[in-house]
C-alpha positions in Angstrom: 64.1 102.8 83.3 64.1 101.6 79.4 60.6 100.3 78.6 60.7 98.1 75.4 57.6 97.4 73.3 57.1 94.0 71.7 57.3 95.0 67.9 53.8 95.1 66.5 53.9 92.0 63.6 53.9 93.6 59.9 50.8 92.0 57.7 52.1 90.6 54.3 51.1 92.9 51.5 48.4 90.6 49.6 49.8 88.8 46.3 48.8 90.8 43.4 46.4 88.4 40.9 47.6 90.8 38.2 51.4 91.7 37.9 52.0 95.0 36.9 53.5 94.0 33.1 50.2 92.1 32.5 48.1 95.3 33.0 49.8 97.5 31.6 50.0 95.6 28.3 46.6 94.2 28.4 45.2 97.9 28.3 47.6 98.8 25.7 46.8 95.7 23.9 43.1 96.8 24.2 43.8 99.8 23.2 45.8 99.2 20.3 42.9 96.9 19.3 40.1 98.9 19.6 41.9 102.0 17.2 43.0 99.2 14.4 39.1 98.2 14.5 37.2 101.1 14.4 40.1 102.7 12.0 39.9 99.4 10.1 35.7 100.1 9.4 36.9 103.2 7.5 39.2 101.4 5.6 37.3 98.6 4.8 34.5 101.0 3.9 36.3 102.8 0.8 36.8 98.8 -0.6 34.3 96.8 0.9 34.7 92.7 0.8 31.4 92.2 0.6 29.2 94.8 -1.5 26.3 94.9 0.2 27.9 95.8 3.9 29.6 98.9 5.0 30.1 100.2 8.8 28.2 103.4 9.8 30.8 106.5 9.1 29.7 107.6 12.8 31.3 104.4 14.3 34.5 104.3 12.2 38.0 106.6 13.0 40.1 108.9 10.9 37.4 110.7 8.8 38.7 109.7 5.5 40.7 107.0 4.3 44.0 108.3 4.6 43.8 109.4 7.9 42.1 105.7 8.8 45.5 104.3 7.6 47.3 106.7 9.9 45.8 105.3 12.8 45.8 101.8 11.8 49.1 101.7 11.3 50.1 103.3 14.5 48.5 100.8 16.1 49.1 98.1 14.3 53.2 99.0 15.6 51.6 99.5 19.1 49.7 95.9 18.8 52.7 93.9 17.4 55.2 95.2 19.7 53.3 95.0 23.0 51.7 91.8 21.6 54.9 90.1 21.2 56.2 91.7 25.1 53.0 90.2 26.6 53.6 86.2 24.9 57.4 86.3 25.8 56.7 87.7 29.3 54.1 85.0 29.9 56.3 82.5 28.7 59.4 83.1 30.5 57.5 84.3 33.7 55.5 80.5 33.0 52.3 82.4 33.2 51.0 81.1 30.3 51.3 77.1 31.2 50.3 78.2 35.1 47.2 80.5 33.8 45.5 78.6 30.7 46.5 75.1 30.7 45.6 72.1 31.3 42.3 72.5 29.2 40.3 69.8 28.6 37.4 70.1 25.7 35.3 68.2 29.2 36.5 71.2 31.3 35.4 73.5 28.9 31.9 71.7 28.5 31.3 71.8 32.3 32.0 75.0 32.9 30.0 76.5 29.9 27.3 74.3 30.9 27.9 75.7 34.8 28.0 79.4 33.3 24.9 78.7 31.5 22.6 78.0 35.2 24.4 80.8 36.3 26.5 78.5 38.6 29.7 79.1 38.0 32.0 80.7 40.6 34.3 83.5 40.6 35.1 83.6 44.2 38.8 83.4 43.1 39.8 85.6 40.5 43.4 84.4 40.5 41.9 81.7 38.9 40.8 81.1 35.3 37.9 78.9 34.8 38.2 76.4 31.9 35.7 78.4 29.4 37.8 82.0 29.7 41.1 79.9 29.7 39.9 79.0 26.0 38.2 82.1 25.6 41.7 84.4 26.2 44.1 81.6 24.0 41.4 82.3 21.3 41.5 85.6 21.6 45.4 85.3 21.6 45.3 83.7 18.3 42.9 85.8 16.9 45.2 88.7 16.8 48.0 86.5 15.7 45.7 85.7 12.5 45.0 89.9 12.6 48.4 90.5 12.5 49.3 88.2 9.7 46.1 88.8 7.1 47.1 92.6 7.4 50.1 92.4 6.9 49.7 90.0 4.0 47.4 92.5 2.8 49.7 95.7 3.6 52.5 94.1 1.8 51.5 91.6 -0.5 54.5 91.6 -3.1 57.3 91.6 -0.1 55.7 88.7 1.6 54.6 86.4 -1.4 54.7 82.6 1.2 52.7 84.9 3.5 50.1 86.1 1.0 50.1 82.7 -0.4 49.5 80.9 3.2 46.1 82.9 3.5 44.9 82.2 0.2 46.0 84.7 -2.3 45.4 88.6 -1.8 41.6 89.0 -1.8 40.9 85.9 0.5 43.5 87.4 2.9 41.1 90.3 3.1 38.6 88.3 3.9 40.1 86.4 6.9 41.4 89.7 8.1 37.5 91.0 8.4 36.3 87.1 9.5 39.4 88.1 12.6 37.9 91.2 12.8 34.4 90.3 13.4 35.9 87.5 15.9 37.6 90.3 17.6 34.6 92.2 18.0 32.6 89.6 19.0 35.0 88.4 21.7 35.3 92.4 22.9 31.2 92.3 23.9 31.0 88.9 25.8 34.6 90.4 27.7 32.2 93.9 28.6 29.4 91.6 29.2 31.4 89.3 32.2 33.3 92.4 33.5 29.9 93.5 34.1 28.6 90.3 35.7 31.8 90.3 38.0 33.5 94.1 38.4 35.4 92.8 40.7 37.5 91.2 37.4 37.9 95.1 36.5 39.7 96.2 39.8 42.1 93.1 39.5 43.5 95.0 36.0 43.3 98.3 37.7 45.4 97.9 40.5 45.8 94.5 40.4 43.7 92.4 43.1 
């Protein structure tokens, strides 16, 4: 006699909070970043914009200037490409309007002011509060300015509008460090939450 077994029911695979295309370009966005910086220190270095600061030789990458423009511009390549990959996929996916907007300034005031008393929640990770919503867009636009100051800078003569836009040659150097230093900046309080909340790590290691 045929015995039958009542099929045992299959569990969903969880949702991932992090598709696959966003971490894989947000780690070689990171790391595209974190080479044009410390590469950048070296460069800056050999002309500084302002006299009286320089970067430790320790910190910076490529051991002389021409090997620092080596590696800056290989990732400068690596950063606009996979940049421009990671805004059309989270517009045409609709990531971008689901993940980081609406934001209201009285969102973001709320939520600072909740992060502050150490109140805020992160229970849900698929979720972006209203303070790293306008953290990430700033960081977004950040690089954008990055991107344009260096190559204003890079190629001053074949992109006269674009040289002209940030203020003439030298001041373009100067909003490229002021991005820099924005970049930086933004790169510690990111370490200092993952830390806060590892779980945030996992989610752009495997995805939830």
């Amino acid at each position: 006699m045929e015995t039958t077994h009542d099929a045992m029911p299959r569990r969903a695979a969880p949702r991932a909070i992090q598709p696959v295309w966003v971490r894989i370009s947000h780690w070689l966005n990171a790391l595209a970043a974190v080479v044009m910086m410390l590469s950048g220190w070296r460069i800056y270095n050999a002309s500084p914009v302002f006299a009286s600061f320089s970067f430790p030789a320790d910190i910076t990458l490529g051991g002389w200037l021409g090997g620092a423009l080596q590696w800056h511009f290989a990732a400068m390549w690596l950063l606009f490409f996979n940049g421009l990959f990671y805004l059309a996929m989270n517009v045409i996916t609709g990531r971008l309007a689901r993940k980081f907007f609406p934001l209201a300034p009285r969102a973001v005031l709320h939520d600072l002011a909740a992060a502050l008393r150490g109140h805020l929640s992160h229970a849900d990770l698929s979720h972006y509060n209203a303070v790293q919503k306008l953290a990430y867009l700033f960081v977004m636009a950040v690089l954008v300015v990055l991107v344009l100051s260096g190559i204003a800078i890079w190629k001053p003569v074949q992109f006269p509008l674009l040289r002209e836009l940030m203020g003439g040659y030298d001041f373009a150097r100067v909003v490229h460090f002021c991005a820099m230093a924005l970049l930086a900046a933004f790169i510690v309080v990111h370490l200092v939450m993952v830390a806060l909340v590892p779980r945030s790590l996992l989610t752009m290691i495997r995805g939830r």
